[in-house]
mmCIF file of the N, C-alpha and C atoms, coordinates in Angstrom:
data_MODEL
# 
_entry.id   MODEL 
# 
loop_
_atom_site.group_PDB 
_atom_site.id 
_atom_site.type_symbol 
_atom_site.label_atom_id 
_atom_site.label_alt_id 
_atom_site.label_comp_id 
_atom_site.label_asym_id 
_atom_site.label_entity_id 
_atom_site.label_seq_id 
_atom_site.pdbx_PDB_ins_code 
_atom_site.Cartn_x 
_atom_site.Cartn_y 
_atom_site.Cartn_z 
_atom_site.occupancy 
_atom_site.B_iso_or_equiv 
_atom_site.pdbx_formal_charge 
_atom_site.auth_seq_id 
_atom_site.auth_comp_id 
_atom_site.auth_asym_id 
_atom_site.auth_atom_id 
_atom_site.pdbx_PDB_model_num 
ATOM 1   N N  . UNK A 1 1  ? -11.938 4.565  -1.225  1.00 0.00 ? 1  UNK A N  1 
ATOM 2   C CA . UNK A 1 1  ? -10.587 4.216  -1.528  1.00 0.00 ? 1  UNK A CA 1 
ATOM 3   C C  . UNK A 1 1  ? -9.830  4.175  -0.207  1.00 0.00 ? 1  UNK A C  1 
ATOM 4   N N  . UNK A 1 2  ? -9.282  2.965  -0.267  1.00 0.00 ? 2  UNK A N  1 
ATOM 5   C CA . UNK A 1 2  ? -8.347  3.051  0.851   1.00 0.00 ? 2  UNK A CA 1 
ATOM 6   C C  . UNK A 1 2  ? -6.935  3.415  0.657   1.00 0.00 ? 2  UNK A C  1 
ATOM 7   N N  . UNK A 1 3  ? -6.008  4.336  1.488   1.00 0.00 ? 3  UNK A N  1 
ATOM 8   C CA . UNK A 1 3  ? -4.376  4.212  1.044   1.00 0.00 ? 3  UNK A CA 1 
ATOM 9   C C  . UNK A 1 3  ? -3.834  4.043  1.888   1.00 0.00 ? 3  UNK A C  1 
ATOM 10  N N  . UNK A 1 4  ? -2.953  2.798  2.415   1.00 0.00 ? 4  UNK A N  1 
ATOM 11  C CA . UNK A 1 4  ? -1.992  2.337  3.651   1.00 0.00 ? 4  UNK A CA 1 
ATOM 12  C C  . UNK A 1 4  ? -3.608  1.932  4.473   1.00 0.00 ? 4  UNK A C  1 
ATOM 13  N N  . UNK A 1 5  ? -3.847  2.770  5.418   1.00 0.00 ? 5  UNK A N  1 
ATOM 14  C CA . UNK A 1 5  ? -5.305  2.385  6.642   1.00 0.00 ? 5  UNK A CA 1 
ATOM 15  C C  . UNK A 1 5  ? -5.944  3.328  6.278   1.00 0.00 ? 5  UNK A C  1 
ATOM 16  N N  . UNK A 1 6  ? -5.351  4.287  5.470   1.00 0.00 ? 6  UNK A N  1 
ATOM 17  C CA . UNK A 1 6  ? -6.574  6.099  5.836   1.00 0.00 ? 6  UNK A CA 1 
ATOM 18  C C  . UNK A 1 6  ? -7.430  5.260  4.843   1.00 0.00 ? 6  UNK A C  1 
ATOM 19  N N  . UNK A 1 7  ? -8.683  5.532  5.141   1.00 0.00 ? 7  UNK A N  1 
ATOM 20  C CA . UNK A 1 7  ? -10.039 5.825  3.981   1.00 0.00 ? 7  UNK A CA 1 
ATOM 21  C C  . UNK A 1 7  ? -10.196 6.982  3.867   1.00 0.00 ? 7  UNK A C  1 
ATOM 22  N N  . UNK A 1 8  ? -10.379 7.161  2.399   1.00 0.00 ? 8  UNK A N  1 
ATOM 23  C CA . UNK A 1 8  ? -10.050 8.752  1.610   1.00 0.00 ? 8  UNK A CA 1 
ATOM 24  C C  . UNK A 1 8  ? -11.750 8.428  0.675   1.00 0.00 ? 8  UNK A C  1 
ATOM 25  N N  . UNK A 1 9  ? -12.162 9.518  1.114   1.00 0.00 ? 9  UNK A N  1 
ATOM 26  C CA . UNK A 1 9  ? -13.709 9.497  -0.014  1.00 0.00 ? 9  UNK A CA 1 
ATOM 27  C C  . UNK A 1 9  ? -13.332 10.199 -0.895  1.00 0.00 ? 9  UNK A C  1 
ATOM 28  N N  . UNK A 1 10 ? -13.780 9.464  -2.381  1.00 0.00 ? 10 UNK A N  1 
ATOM 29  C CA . UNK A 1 10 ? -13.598 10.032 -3.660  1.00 0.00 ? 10 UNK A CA 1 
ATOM 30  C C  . UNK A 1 10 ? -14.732 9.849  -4.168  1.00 0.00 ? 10 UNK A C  1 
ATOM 31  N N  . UNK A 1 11 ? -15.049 11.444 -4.862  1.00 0.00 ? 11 UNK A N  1 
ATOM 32  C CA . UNK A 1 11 ? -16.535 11.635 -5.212  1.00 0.00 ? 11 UNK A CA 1 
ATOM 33  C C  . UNK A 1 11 ? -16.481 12.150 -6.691  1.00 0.00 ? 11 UNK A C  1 
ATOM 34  N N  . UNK A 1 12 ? -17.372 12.310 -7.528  1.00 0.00 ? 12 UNK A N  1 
ATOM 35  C CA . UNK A 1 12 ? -16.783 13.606 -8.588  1.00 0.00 ? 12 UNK A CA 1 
ATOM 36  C C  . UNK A 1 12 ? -16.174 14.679 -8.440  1.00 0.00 ? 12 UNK A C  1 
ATOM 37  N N  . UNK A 1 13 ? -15.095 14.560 -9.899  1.00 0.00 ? 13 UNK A N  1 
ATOM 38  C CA . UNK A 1 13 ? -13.930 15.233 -9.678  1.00 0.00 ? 13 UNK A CA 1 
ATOM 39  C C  . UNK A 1 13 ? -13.224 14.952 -9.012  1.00 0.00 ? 13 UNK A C  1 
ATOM 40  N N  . UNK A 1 14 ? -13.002 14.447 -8.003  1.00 0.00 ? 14 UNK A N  1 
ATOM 41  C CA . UNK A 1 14 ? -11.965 13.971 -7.550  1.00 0.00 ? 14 UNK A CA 1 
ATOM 42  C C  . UNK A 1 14 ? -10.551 13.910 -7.785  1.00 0.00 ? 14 UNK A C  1 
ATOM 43  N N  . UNK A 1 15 ? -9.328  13.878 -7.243  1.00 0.00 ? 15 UNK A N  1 
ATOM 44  C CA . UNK A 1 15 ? -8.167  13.951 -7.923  1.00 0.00 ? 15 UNK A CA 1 
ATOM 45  C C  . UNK A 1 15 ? -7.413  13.553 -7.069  1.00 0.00 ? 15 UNK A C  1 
ATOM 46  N N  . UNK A 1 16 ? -6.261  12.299 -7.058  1.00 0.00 ? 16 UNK A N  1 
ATOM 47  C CA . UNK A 1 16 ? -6.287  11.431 -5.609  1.00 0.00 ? 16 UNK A CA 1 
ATOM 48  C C  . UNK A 1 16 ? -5.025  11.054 -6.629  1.00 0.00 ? 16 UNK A C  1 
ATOM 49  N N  . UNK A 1 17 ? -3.866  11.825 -6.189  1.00 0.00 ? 17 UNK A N  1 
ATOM 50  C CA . UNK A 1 17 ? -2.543  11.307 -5.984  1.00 0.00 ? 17 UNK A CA 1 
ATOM 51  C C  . UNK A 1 17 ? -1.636  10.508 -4.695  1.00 0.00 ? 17 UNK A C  1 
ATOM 52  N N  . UNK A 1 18 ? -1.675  9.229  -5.331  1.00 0.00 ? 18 UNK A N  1 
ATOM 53  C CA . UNK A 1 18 ? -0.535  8.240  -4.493  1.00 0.00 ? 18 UNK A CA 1 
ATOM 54  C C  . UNK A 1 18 ? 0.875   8.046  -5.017  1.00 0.00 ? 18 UNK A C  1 
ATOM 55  N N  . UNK A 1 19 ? 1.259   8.302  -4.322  1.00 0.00 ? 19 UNK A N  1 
ATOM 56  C CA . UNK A 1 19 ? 3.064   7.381  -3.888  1.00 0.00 ? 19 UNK A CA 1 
ATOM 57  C C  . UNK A 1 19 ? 2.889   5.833  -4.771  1.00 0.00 ? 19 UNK A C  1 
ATOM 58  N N  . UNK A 1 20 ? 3.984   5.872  -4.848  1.00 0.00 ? 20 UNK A N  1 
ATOM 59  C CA . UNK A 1 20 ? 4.015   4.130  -5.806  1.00 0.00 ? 20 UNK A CA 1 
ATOM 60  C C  . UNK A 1 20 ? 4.000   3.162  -4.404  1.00 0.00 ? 20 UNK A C  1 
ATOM 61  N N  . UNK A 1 21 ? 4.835   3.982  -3.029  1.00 0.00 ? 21 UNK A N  1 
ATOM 62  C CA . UNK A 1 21 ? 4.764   2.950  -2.000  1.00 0.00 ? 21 UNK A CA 1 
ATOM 63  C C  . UNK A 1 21 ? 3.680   2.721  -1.008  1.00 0.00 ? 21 UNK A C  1 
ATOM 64  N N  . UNK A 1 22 ? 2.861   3.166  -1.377  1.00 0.00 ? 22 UNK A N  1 
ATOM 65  C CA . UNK A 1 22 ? 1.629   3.613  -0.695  1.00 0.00 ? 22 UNK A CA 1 
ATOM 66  C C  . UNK A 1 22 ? 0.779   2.105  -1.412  1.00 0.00 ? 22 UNK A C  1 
ATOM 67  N N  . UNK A 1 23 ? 0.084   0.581  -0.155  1.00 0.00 ? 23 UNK A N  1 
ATOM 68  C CA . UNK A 1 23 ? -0.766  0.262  -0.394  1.00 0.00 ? 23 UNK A CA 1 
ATOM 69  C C  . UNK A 1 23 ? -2.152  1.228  -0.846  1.00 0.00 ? 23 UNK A C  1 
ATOM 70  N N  . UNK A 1 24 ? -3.305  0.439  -2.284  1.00 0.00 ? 24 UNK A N  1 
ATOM 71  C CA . UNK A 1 24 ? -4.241  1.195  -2.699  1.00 0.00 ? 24 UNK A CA 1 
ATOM 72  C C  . UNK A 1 24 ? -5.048  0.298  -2.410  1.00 0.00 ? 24 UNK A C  1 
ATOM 73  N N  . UNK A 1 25 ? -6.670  0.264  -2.140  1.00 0.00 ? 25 UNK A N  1 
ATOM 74  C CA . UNK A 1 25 ? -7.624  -0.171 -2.640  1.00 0.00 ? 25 UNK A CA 1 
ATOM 75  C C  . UNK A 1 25 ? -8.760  0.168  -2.680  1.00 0.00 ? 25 UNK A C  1 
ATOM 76  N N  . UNK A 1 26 ? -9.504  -0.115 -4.197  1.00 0.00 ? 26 UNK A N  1 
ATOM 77  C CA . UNK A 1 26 ? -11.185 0.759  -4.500  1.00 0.00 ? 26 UNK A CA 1 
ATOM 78  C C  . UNK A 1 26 ? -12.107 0.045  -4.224  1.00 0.00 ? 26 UNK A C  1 
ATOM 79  N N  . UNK A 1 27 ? -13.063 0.686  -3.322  1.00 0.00 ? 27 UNK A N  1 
ATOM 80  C CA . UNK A 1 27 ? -14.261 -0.329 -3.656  1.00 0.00 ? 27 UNK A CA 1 
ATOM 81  C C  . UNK A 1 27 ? -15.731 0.844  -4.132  1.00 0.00 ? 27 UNK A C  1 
ATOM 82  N N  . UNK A 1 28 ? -16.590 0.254  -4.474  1.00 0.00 ? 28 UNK A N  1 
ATOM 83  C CA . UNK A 1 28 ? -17.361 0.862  -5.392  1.00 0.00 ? 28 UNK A CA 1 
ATOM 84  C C  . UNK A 1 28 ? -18.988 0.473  -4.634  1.00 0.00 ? 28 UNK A C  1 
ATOM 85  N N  . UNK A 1 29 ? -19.488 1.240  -4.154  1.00 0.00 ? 29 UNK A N  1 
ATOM 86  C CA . UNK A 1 29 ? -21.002 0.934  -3.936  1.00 0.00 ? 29 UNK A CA 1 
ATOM 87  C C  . UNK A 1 29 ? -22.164 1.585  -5.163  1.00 0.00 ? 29 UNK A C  1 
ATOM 88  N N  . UNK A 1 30 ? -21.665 2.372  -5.966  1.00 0.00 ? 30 UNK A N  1 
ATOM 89  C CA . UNK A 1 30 ? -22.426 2.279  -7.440  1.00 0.00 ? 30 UNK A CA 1 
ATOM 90  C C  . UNK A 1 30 ? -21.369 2.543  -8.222  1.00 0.00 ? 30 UNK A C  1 
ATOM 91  N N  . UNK A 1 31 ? -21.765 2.902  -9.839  1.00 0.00 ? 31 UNK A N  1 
ATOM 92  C CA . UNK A 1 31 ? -21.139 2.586  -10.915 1.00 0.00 ? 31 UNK A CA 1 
ATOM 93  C C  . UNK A 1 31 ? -20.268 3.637  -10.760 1.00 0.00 ? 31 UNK A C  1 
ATOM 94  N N  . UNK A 1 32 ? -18.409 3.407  -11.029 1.00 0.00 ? 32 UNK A N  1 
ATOM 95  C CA . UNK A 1 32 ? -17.713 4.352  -10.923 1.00 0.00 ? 32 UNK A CA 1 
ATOM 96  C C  . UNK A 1 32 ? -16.545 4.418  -11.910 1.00 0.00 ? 32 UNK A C  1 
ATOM 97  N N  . UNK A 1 33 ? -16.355 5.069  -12.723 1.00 0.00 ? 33 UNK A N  1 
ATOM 98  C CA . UNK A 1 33 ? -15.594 5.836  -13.558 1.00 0.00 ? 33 UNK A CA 1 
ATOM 99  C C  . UNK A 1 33 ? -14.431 6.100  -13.190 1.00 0.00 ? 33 UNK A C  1 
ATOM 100 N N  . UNK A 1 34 ? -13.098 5.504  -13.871 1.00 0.00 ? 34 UNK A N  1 
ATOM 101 C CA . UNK A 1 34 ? -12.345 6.377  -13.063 1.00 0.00 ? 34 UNK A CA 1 
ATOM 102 C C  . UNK A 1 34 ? -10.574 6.497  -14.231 1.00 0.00 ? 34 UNK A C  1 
ATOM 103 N N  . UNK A 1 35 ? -10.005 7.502  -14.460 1.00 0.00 ? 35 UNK A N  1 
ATOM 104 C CA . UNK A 1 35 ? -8.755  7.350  -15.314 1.00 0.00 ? 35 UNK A CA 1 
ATOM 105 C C  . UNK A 1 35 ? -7.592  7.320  -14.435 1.00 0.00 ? 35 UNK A C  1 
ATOM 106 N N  . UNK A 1 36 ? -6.834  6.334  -14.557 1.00 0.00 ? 36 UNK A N  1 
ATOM 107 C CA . UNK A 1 36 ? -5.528  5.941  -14.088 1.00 0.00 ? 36 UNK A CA 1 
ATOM 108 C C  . UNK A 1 36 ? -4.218  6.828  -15.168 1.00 0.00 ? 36 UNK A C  1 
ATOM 109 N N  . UNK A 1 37 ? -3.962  7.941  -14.319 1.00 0.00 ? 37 UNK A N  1 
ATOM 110 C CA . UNK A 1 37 ? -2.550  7.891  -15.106 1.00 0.00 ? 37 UNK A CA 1 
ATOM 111 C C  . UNK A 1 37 ? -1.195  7.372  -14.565 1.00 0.00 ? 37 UNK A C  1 
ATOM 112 N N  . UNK A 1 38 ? -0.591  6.892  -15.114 1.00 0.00 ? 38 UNK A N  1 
ATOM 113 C CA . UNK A 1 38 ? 1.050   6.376  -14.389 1.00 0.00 ? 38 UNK A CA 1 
ATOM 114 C C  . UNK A 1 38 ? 2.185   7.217  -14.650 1.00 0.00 ? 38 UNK A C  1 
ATOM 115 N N  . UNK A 1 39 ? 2.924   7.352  -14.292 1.00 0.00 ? 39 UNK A N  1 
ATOM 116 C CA . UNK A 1 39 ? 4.515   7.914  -14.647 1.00 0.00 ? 39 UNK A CA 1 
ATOM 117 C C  . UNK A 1 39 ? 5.359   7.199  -13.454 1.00 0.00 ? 39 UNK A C  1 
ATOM 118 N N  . UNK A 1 40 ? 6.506   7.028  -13.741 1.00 0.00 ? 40 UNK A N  1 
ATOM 119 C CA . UNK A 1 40 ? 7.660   7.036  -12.886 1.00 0.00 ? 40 UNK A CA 1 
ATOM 120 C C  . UNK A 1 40 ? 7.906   7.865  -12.377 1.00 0.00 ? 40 UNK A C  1 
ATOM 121 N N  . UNK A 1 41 ? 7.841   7.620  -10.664 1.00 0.00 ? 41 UNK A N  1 
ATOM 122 C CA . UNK A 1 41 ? 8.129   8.447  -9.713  1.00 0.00 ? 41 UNK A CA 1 
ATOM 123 C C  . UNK A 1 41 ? 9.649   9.778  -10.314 1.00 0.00 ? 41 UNK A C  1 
ATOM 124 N N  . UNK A 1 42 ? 8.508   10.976 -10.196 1.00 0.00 ? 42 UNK A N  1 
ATOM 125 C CA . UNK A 1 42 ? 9.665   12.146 -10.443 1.00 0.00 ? 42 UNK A CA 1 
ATOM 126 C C  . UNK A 1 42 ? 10.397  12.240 -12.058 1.00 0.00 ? 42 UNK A C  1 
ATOM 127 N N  . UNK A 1 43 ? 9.961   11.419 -12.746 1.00 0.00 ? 43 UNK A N  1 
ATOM 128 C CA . UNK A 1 43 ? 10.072  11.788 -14.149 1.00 0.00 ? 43 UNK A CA 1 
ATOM 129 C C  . UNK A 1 43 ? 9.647   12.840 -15.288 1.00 0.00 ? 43 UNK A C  1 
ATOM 130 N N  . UNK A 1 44 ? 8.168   13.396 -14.376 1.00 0.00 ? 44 UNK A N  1 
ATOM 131 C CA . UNK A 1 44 ? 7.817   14.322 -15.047 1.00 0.00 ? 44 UNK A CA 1 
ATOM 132 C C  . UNK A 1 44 ? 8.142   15.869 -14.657 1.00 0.00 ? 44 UNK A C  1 
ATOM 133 N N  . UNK A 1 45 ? 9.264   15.928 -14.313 1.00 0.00 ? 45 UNK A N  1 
ATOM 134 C CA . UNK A 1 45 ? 9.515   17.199 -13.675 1.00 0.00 ? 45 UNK A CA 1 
ATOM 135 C C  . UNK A 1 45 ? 9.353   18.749 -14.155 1.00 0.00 ? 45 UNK A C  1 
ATOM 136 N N  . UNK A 1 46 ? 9.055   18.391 -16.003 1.00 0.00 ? 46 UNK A N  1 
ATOM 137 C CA . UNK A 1 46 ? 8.968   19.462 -16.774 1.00 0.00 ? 46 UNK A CA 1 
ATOM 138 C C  . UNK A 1 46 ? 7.341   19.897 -16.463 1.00 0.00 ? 46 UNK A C  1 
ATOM 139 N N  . UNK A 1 47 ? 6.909   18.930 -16.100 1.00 0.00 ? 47 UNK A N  1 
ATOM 140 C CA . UNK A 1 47 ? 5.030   19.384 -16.015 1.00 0.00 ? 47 UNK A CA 1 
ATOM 141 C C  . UNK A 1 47 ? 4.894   19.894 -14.873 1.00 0.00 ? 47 UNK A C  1 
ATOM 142 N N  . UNK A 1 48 ? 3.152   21.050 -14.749 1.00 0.00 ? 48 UNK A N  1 
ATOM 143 C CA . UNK A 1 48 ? 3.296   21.106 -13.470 1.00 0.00 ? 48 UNK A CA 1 
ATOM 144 C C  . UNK A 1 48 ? 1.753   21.609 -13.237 1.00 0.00 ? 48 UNK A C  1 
ATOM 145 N N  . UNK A 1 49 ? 1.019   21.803 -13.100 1.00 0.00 ? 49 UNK A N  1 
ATOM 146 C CA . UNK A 1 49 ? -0.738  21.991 -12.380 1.00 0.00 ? 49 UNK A CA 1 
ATOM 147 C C  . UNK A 1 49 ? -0.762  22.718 -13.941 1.00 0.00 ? 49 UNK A C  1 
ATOM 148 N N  . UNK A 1 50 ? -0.157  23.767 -14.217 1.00 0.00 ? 50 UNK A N  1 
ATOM 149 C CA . UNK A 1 50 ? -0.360  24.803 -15.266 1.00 0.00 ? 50 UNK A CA 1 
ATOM 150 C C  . UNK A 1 50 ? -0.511  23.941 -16.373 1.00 0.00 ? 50 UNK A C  1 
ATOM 151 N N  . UNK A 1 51 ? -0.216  22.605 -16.912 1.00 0.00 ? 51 UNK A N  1 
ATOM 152 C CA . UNK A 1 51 ? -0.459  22.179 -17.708 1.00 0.00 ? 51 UNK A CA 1 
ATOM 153 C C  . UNK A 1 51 ? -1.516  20.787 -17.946 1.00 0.00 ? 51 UNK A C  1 
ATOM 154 N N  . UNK A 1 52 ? -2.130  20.571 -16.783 1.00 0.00 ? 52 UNK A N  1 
ATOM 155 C CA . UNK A 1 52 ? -3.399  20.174 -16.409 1.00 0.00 ? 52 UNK A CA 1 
ATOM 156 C C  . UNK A 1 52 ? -4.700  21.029 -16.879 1.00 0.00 ? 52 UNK A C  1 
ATOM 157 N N  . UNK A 1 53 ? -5.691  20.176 -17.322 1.00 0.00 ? 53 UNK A N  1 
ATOM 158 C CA . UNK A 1 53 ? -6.827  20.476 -17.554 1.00 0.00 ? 53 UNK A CA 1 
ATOM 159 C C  . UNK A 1 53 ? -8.355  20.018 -16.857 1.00 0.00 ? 53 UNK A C  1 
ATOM 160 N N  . UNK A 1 54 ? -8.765  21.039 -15.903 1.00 0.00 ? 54 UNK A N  1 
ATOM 161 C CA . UNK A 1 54 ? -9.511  19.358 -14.870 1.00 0.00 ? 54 UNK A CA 1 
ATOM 162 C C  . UNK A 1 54 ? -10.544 20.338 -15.069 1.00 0.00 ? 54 UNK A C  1 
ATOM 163 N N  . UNK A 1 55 ? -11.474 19.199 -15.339 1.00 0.00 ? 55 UNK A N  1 
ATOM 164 C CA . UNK A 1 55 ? -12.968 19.150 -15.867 1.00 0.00 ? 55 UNK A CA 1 
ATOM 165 C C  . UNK A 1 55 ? -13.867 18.463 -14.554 1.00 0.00 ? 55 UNK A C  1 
# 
């Protein structure tokens, strides 16, 4: 994954929060899985790690 120039390796588990202004792009050398969540920047202010579940 690239964000802006950095290349960021994402492996299992992984957990790779971007900025909305932050260029993204994935590329994939085998089969890769992956869940997109969205929100509007700073909308979720009531949530917070404690209500995450990471597997």
């Amino acid at each position: 994954m690239t964000l802006d120039t950095e290349a960021v390796t994402v492996t299992e588990g992984s957990c790779v929060r971007v900025l909305p202004t932050v260029v993204r792009t994935m590329e994939a050398k085998t089969d890769m899985q992956y869940i997109c969540v969205q929100a509007k920047e700073g909308s979720l202010v009531q949530f917070g790690m404690g209500d995450a579940e990471l597997c």
